[in-house]
N, C-alpha and C positions, 0 to 999 in steps of 0.2 A: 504494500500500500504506500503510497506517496504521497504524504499529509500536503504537499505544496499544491494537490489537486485541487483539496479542498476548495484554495482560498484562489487557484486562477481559474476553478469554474464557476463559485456564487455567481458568477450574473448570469448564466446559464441555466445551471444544473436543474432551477425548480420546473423553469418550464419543462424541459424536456421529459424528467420523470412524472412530474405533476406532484400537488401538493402535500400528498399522501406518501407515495414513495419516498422521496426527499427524505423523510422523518428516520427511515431506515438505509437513506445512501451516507456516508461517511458517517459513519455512525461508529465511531473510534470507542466511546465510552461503552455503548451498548455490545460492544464484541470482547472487550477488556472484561467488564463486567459480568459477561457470561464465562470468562474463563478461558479465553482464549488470548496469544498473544499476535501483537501486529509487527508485521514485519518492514520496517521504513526503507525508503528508497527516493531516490530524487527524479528517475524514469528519466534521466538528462540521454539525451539532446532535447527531447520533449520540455523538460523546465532546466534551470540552471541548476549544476550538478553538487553543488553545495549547500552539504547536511544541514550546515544550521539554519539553512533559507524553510527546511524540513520541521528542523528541531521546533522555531521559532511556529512556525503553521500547527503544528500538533496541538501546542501548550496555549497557542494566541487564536487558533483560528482566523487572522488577520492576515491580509497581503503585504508583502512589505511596505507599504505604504502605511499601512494601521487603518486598513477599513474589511470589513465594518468596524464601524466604532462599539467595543463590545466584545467582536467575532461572530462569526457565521455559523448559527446553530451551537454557542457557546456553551451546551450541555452539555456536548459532543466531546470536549477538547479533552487531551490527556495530561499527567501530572505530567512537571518536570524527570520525576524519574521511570517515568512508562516511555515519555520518547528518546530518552535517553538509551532507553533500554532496547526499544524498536530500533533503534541504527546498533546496537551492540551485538549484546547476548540473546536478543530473539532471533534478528537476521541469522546470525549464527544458526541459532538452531531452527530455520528455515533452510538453510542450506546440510543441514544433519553435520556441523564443523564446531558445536556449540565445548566439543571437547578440546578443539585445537584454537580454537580462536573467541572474539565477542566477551572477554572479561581479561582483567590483568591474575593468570594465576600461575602457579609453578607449575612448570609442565608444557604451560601453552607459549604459543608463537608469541614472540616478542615484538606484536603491531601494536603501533599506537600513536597520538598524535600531543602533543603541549600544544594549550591555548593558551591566549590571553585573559579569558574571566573565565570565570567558577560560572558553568551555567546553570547550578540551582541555586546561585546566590546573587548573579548578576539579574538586573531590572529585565524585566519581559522582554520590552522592546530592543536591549541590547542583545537578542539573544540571537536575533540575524545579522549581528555585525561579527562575532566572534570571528576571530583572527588566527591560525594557525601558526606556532611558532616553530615547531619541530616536527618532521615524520620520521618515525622508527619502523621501519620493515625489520623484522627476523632479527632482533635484534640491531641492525645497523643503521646508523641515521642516513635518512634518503633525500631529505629538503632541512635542511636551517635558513629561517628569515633570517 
């Protein structure tokens, strides 16, 4: 699922499913809440390929702009640590890799990325600008800003 759908199809989406449906298209909470996890994606070339434009949509419902003001179907949205986990340890274990990769633990492959904020402590709105400072592949660093 690609939270960033959400917020570039609102001006779309009701019509096309009609008012009723809508209620159960991106419907992030009511799948979470039945026990199921979501697995994040950015579908880039389709949107731009950068998670936190993702991260930011899950938790805000909001286009990067900040509309709606509120969010789109803002019952809908996920905690900071449900989309955090939808780009991690769920995609992981969407791909059945939940053992080698999607969390920092002993054992597992040494990917990972330093940011710039803490994004369950940083403001909402900051959470589409987050900045990458470092990528670790396998252990070895791949990009330094």
């Amino acid at each position: 699922m690609q939270p960033v759908h959400a917020t570039s199809d609102k001006n779309m989406a009701e019509d096309r499913v009609g008012p009723e449906r809508i209620k159960y298209s991106y419907a992030w909470r009511k799948v979470i809440d039945a026990g199921s996890h979501i697995i994040g994606g950015s579908d880039a070339p389709v949107e731009l390929v950068n998670p936190f434009h993702g991260l930011y949509a899950a938790v805000t419902r909001m286009d990067r702009e900040g509309n709606p003001d509120g969010g789109w179907y803002p019952e809908e949205s996920m905690t900071r640590e449900e989309a955090l986990k939808a780009f991690t340890i769920w995609a992981a274990e969407g791909s059945f890799e939940e053992k080698i990769k999607g969390s920092l633990e002993i054992g597992k492959l040494a990917d990972f990325i330093v940011i710039d904020k803490d994004p369950m402590k940083c403001q909402e709105e900051q959470l589409k600008d987050i900045q990458v400072l470092t990528t670790v592949l396998g252990g070895e660093v791949v990009y330094k800003k």
